[in-house]
N, C-alpha and C positions, 0 to 999 in steps of 0.2 A: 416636842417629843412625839407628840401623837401623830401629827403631821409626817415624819420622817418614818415611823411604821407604818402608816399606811400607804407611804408611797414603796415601800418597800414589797408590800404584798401577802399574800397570806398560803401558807401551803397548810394542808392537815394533814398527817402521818399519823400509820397505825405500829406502833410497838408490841412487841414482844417480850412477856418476861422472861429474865435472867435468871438460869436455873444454877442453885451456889449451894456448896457442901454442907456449909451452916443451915438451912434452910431458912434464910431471912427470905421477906418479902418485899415488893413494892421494888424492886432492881432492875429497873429499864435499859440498865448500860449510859446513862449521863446522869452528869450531877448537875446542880442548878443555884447558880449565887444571887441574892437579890441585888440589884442598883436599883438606883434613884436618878430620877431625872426630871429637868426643867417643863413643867407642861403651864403655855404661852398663854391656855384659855384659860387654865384654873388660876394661873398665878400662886403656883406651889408645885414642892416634888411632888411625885409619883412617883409608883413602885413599877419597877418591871423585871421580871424573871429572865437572865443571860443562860446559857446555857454553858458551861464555864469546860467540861472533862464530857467527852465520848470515849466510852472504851466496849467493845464487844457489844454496843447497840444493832438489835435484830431489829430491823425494817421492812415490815409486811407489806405495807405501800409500794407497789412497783414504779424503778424511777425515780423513788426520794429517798432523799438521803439527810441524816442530822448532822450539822458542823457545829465545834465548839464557837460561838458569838450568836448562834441566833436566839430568839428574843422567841421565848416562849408567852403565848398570846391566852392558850385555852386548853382545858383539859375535858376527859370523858364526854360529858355529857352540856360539854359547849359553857362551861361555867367558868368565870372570866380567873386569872391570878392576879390579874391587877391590885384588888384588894387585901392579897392574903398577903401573909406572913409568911416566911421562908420556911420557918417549922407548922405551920398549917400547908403548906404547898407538899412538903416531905408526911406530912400525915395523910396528905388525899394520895399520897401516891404509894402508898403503904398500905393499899388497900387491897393488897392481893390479887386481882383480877391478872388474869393470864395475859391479857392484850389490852391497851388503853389506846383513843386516839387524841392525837394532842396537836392544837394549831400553834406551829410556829411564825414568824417573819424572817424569812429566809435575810439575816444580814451580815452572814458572818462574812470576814474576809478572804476565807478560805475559798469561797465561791466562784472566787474569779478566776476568768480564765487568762493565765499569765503563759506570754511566749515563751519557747523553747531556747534559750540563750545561746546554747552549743547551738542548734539549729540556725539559729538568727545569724550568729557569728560566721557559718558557714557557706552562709548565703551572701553576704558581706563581702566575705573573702573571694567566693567563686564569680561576682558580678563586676571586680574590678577589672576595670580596661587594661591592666597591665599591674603587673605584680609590684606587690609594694616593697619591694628591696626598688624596685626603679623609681620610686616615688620623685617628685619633684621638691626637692629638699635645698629653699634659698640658706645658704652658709653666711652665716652674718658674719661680716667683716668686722673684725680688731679696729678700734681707734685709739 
C-alpha cells in the first residue's frame, strides 16, 4: 500500500472554509471514509483516509484541484492521518480555522485524461479512404 502512494506522489492543497447557515464548523467541502489496506512491510492493515464526496470545495492552491478517491496523506501542520480514527480525523478538522492545508495523493480516477469519443469517432470517420457504405463486405454464401 505504501509503495503505490508513494509512487503516486504528493500534492499539498490549501482549503477554504465553508461558510453554512447553521454556523457549523470544520466544512471543507469533502467528506472523508477511512479504508484499510494491505501494507507488505508491516504485515498488517493500515489506515488510510479516501476522500469519498466533494461538494463546493474552495481551493486556494492555484492549479489544484480535489477529486473524490484521493488519498488524504496529511493535515495542518504536516501531522500524519494514518494513525487516526475517522472521528479523530472529523475532530482535527472541526477546528475552526478559516483555511487548512492538507496533503493529498493525487489517485483518484477522475484524473485522467480520457479521449473525446464523439471527437475520436469523427476522426475515424473523416480518415476513411472511402466511405463505409462501400465497405468491402465478403457475402458468405448459403450451403
Amino acid at each position: 500500500m505504501d509503495e503505490i502512494i508513494k509512487a503516486a506522489g504528493k500534492e499539498t492543497v490549501q482549503l477554504r472554509a465553508l461558510r453554512t447557515a447553521c454556523g457549523g464548523r470544520g466544512n471543507y467541502g469533502f467528506e472523508v471514509l477511512e479504508a484499510k489496506g494491505w501494507n507488505q512491510r508491516k504485515k498488517a492493515l493500515v489506515r488510510c483516509h479516501v476522500i469519498q464526496t466533494v461538494s463546493g470545495a474552495q481551493v486556494v492552491t492555484p492549479n489544484k484541484v480535489i477529486f473524490p478517491g484521493d488519498v488524504l496523506l496529511s493535515l495542518v501542520a504536516g501531522a500524519s492521518v494514518n494513525e487516526m480514527s475517522e472521528k479523530a480525523l472529523k475532530t482535527a478538522l472541526a477546528g475552526g480555522a478559516n483555511e487548512i492545508t492538507i496533503t493529498i495523493a493525487p489517485m483518484s480516477p477522475l484524473r485522467l485524461k480520457r479521449p473525446s469519443y464523439t471527437r475520436l469517432h469523427e476522426t475515424v470517420v473523416t480518415d476513411a479512404p472511402e466511405p463505409p457504405t462501400k465497405a468491402a463486405i465478403q457475402p458468405t454464401s448459403a450451403r
